[in-house]
C-alpha atoms as one frame of an Amber mdcrd trajectory, in Angstrom:
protein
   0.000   0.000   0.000   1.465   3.391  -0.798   1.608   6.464   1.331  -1.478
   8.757   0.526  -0.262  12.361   0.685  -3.067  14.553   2.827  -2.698  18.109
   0.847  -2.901  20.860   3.458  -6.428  22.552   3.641  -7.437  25.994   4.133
  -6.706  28.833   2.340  -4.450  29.486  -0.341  -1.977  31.505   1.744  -1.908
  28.892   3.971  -1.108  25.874   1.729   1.546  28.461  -0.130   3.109  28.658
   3.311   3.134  24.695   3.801   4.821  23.973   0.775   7.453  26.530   1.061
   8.578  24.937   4.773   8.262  22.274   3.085  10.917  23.023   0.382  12.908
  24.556   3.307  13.131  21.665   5.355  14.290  18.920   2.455  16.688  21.590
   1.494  18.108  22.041   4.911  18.213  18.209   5.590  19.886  18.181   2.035
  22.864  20.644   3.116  22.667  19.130   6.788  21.480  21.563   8.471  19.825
  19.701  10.894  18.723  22.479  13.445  16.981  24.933  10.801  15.490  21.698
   8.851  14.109  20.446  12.176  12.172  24.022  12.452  10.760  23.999   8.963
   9.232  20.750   9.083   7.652  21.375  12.476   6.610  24.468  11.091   4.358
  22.705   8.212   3.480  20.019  10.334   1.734  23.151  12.323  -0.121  23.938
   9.328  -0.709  20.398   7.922   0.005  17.833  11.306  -0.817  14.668   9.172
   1.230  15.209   6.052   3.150  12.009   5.598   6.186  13.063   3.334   6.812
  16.266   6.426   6.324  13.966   8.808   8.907  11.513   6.972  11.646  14.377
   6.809  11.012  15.237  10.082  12.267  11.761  11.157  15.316  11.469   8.939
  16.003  14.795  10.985  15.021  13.446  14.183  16.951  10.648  13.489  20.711
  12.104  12.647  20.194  14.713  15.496  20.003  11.452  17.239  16.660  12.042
  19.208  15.809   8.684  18.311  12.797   8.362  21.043  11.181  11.408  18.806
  12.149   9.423  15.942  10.917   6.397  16.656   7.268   7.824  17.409   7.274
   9.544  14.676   7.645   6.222  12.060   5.759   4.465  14.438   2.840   7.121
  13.629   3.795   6.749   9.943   3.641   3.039  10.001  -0.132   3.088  12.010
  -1.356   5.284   8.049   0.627   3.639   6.173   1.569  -0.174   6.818   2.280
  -1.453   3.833   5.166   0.644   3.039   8.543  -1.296   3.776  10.917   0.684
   4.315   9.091   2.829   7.355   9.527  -0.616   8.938  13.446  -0.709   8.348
  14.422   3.346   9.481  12.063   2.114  12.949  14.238  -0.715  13.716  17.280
   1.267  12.617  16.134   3.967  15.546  15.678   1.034  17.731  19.374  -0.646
  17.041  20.243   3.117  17.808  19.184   2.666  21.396  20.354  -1.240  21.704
  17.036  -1.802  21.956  17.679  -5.052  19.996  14.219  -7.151  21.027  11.838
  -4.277  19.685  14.399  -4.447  16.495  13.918  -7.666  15.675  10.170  -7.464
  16.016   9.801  -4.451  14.062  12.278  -6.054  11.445  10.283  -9.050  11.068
   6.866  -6.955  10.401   8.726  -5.655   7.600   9.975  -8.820   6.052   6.106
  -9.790   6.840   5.001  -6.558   4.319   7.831  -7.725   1.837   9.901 -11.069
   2.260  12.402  -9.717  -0.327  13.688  -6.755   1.602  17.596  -7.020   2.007
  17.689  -4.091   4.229  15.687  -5.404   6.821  17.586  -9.009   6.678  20.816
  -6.862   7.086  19.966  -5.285   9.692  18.729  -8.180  11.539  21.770 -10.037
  10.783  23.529  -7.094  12.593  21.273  -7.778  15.283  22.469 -11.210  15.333
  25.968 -10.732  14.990  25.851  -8.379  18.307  24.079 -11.007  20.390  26.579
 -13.537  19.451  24.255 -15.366  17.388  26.149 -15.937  14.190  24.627 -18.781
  12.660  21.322 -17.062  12.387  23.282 -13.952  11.563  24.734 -15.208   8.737
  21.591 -16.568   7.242  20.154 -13.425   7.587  23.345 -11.690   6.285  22.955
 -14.347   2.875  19.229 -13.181   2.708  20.212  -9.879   2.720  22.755 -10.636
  -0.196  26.090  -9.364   2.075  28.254 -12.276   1.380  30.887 -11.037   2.523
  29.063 -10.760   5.993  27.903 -13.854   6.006  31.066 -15.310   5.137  32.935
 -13.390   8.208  29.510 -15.041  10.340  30.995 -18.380   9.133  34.280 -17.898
  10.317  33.148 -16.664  14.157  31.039 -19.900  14.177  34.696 -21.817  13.391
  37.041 -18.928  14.722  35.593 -17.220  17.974  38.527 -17.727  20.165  41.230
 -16.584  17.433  39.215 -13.953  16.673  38.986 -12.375  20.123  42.606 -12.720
  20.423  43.039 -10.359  17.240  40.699  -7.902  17.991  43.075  -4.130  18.173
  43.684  -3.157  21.120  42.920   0.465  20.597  42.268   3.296  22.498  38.235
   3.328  23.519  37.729   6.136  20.458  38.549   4.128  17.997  36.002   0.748
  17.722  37.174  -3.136  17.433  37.648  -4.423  13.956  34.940  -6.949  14.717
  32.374  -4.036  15.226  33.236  -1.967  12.911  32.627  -4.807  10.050  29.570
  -5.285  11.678  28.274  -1.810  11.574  29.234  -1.471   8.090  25.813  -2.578
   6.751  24.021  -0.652   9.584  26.063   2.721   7.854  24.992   2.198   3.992
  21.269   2.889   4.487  20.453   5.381   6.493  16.602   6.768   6.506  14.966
   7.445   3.053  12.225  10.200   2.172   8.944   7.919   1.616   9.128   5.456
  -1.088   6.735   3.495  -3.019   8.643   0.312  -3.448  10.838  -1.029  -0.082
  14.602   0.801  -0.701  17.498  -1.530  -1.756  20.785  -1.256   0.326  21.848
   2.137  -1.300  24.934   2.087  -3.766  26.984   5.310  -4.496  27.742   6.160
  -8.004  30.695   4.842  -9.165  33.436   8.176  -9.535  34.341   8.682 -13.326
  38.327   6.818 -13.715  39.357  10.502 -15.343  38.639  11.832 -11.572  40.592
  10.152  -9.133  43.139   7.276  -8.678  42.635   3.587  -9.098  40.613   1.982
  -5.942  42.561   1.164  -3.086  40.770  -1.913  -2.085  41.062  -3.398   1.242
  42.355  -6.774   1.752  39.566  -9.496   2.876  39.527 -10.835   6.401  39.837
 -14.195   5.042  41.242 -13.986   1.677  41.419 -16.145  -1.359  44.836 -17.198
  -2.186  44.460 -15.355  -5.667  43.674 -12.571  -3.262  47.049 -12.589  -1.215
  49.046 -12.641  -4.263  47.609  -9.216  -5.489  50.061  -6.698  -4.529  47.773
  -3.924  -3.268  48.143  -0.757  -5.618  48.892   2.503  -4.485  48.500   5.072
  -7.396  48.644   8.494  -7.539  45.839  10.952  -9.629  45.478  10.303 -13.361
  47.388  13.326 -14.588  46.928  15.464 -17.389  48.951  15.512 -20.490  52.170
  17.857 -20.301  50.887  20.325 -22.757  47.108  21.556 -23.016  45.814  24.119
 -25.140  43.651  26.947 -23.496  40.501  26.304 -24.552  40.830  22.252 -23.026
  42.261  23.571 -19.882  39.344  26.218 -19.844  36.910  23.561 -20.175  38.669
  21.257 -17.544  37.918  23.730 -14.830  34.174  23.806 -15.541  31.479  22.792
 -13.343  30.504  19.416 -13.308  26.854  18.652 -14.043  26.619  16.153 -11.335
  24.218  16.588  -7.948  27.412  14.689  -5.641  30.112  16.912  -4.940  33.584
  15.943  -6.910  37.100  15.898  -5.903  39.609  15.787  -8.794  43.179  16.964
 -10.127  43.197  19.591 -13.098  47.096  19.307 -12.890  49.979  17.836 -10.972
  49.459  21.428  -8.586  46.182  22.523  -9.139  43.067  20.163  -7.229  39.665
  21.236  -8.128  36.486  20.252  -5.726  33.028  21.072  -7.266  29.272  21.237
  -5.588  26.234  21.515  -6.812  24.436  21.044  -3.773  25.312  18.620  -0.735
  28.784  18.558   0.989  32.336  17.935   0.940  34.684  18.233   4.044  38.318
  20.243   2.968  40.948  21.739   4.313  41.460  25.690   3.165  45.172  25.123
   3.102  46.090  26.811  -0.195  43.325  28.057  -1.843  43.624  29.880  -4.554
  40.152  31.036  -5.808  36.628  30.103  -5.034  33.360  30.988  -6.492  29.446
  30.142  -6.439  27.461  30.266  -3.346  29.237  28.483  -0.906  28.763  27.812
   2.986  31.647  27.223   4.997  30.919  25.679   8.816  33.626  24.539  11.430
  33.975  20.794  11.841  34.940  18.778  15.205  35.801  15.719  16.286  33.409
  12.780  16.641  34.202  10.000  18.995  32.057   7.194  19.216  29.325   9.703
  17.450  29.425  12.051  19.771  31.270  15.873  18.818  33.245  17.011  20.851
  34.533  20.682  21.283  38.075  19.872  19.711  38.246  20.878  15.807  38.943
  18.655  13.326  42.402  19.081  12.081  44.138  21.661  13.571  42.920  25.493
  14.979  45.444  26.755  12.475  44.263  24.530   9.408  41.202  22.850  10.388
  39.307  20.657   8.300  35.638  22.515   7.595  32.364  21.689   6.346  31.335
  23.039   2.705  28.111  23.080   1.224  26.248  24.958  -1.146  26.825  25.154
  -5.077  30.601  26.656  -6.766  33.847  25.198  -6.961  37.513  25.867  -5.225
  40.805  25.530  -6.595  43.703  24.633  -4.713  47.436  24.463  -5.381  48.915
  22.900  -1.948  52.430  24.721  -1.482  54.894  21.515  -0.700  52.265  19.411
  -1.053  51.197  16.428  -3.039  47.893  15.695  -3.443  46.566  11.920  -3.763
  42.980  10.905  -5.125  42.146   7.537  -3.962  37.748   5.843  -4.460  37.008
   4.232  -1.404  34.808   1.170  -2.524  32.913   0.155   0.951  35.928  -0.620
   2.932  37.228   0.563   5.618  40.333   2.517   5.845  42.644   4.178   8.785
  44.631   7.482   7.830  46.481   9.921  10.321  44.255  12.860  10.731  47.148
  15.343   9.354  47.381  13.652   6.046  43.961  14.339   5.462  43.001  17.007
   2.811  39.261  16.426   1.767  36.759  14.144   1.297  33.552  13.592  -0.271
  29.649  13.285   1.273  28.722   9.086   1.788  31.870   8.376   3.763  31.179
   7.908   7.264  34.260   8.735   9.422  35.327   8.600  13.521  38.097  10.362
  14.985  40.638   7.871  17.257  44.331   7.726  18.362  46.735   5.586  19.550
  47.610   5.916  23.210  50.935   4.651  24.483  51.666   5.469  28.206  54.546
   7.955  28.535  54.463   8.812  24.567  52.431  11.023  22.581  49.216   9.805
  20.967  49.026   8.961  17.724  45.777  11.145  15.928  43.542   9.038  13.529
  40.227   8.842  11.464  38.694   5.885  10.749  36.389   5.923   7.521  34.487
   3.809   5.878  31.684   3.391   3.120  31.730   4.992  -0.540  33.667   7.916
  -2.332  36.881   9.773  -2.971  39.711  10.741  -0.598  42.313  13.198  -1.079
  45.284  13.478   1.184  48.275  15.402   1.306  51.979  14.254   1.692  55.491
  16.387   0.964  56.738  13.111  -0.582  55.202  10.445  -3.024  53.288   7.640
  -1.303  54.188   3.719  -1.271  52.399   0.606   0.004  53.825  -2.202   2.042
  52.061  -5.690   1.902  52.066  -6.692   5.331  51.134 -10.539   6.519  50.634
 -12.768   9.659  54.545 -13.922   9.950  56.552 -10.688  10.643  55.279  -7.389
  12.539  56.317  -4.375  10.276  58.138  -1.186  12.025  57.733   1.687  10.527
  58.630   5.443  11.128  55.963   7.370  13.188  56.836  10.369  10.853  56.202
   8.060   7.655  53.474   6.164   8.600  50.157   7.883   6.339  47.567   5.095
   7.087  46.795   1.184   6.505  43.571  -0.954   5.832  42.844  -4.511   6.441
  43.366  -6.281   9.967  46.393  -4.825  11.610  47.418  -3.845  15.261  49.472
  -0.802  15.671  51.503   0.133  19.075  54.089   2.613  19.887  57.158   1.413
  20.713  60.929   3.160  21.309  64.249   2.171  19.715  67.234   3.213  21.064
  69.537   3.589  18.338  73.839   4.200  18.563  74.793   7.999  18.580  77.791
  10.141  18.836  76.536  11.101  22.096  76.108   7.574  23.187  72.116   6.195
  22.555  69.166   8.646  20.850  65.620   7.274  20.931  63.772   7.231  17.778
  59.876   6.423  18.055  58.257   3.607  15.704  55.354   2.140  14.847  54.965
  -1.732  14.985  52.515  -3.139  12.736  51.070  -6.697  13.059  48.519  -8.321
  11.167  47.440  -8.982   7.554  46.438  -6.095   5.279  48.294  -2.785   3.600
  50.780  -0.222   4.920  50.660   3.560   3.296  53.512   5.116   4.042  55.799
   8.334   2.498  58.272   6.776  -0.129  61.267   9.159   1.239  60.915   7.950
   4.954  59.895   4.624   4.274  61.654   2.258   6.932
């Protein structure tokens, strides 16, 4: 059964004023502005309280300002008109595995599968439900429903592998989560609430980014790989460049705007970088811009541990990372800087937070560290999900291929980022001097999975 839309009554003033709060609150929620959105869609709900599509916005809202209690009546109000959509099913158990309220989850979850057996968001999200309760043989049937092999593959090894498994899980500071739950909430992050639909939503998929725009993928290495797998030296590739010489009019037309609703990061050059919006979001440094144009909105950014901001920015004071939305572009030519474009393809990746430049909308991300006792911590983000990456390095960039039988050491000062499942932990070499011993602070690696590191302090 599809949603029936109740038109605002009254007079015309009145549904004129409906619709434009209306407008105002999907275009807020759009930029993620989550405070003034919030206000617009209470403000037609005023005029029209029973409207489903405002009342649907106004629970996507609800929902990423975290009041999931609001949100949660809300869709359950939704769900009493309209119980036949799908979907309003899967964002109310989402708000409920929100609160680890896992038994109203699953019930809700099931109601949904009830409305529409083949509903792969639902079945993934109950396999995550699973998974958490340590039930993995239901979770990965659920997880094979919901078409996430690879989920229900890593279900199949906890069944065989719980003890080993628990032994490898990092031993991170709290900030930044266990490998086990961050595979887990991987599904949980691809489909966050919809606006109304008439069919039950897929799990969403990102557009794939055009190969003239940014590097190869750096793909992360499997839990369990294939042995075809570990003999595929992971690639490390800097942006496709340009040709040496360029005529005017092509280099005029490579700085136009793309056409393209997702904001784009790419490389007109080896020094100029070029990010374009046309509505929604990227997240950037400011660190050598050179020109910018359109109307753009620039926001601070902060730290998020666990989900929650803090008060500490993201970045630095001096050259924070910000939030940009809006519609223009902005050209940057890093001084002593390199810029790399790598597509993030649903994996999950760890990069130090200052060799972060920009990224693109779709990639979900958590601030962390690495805390040794006595020693300096370590600054990291954690990301995950679908899009491009651009970081910044003085020197080129290089990959080590790390496995189970040696640990890797590495120079703190070279060490960019790595993906797959590895441990990291500070440790101190004391190294010959003329002065008798110096200390020189490394990173040891263990594990199976990828090493980024800077080519001229690679150790």
């Amino acid at each position: 059964m599809e949603a029936e839309q109740q038109s605002p009554g009254g007079s015309g003033k009145k549904r004129d004023d409906f619709f434009l709060h209306l407008k105002n609150g999907r275009r807020f929620l759009q930029n993620n502005n989550l405070v003034e959105a919030k206000d617009e869609l209470e403000n037609a709900l005023e005029l029209c309280p029973n409207d489903d599509k405002a009342q649907n916005l106004l629970a996507m809202v609800l929902f990423k300002l975290e009041q999931y209690p609001k949100a949660i009546e809300t869709f359950q109000e939704l769900i009493e008109r309209n119980p036949g959509v799908p979907t309003l099913y899967t964002n109310l158990g989402l708000a409920y595995i929100k609160q680890e309220n896992y038994d109203q989850a699953t019930e809700v979850l099931l109601k949904g599968i009830e409305t529409q057996s083949d509903n792969p968001v639902a079945h993934n999200y109950l396999g995550l439900i699973y998974s958490r309760l340590g039930r993995y043989k239901e979770a990965r049937d659920e997880f094979f429903k919901g078409k996430s092999q690879k989920m229900a593959t890593r279900m199949q090894e906890n069944i065989a592998e719980i003890s080993q498994q628990q032994e490898e899980t990092p031993q991170m500071e709290a900030e930044v989560e266990e490998r086990e739950e961050e595979l887990e909430e991987k599904i949980l992050l691809e489909s966050q609430p919809e606006e109304l639909p008439k069919k039950a939503a897929p799990v969403k998929e990102t557009k794939e980014v055009a190969s003239g725009e940014a590097a190869k993928g750096v793909r992360e290495v499997e839990e369990k790989p294939p042995e075809e797998e570990l003999k595929r030296a992971a690639q490390v590739e800097e942006a496709v460049k340009e040709p040496e010489a360029m005529s005017l009019k092509d280099f005029s037309k490579s700085l136009e705007i793309s056409k393209g609703d997702s904001p784009s990061l790419r490389m007109i050059n080896d020094n100029l970088f070029q990010v374009v919006l046309r509505g929604g979001q990227v997240h950037s440094r400011l660190a050598g811009l050179i020109a910018f144009e359109g109307n753009l909105i620039f926001e601070p950014e902060f730290k998020k541990f666990k989900g929650k901001e803090t008060n500490a920015f993201f970045g630095t004071k001096d050259n924070p990372l910000v939030k940009i939305s809006g519609e223009g572009q902005l050209l940057f030519s890093p001084k002593n800087e390199k810029i790399h474009l790598f597509l993030l393809e649903d994996e999950m990746l760890y990069l130090t937070e200052s060799a972060i430049f920009a990224f693109q909308e779709g990639i979900s991300w958590e601030n962390g560290r690495i805390h040794e006792e006595g020693m300096e911590d370590i600054n990291l983000v954690q990301f995950r999900g679908r899009g491009i990456i651009a970081l910044a390095t003085k020197n080129k960039l290089t990959s080590v291929q790390l496995a189970y039988t040696y640990p890797l050491l590495v120079d703190l000062l070279s060490l960019t980022g790595w993906y797959g499942k590895i441990l990291p932990k500070i440790i101190v070499l004391a190294v010959p001097s003329e002065g008798g011993k110096d200390k020189k602070i490394m990173v040891e690696l263990k594990g199976e999975g990828c090493v980024l590191l800077e080519e001229s302090c690679k150790s």
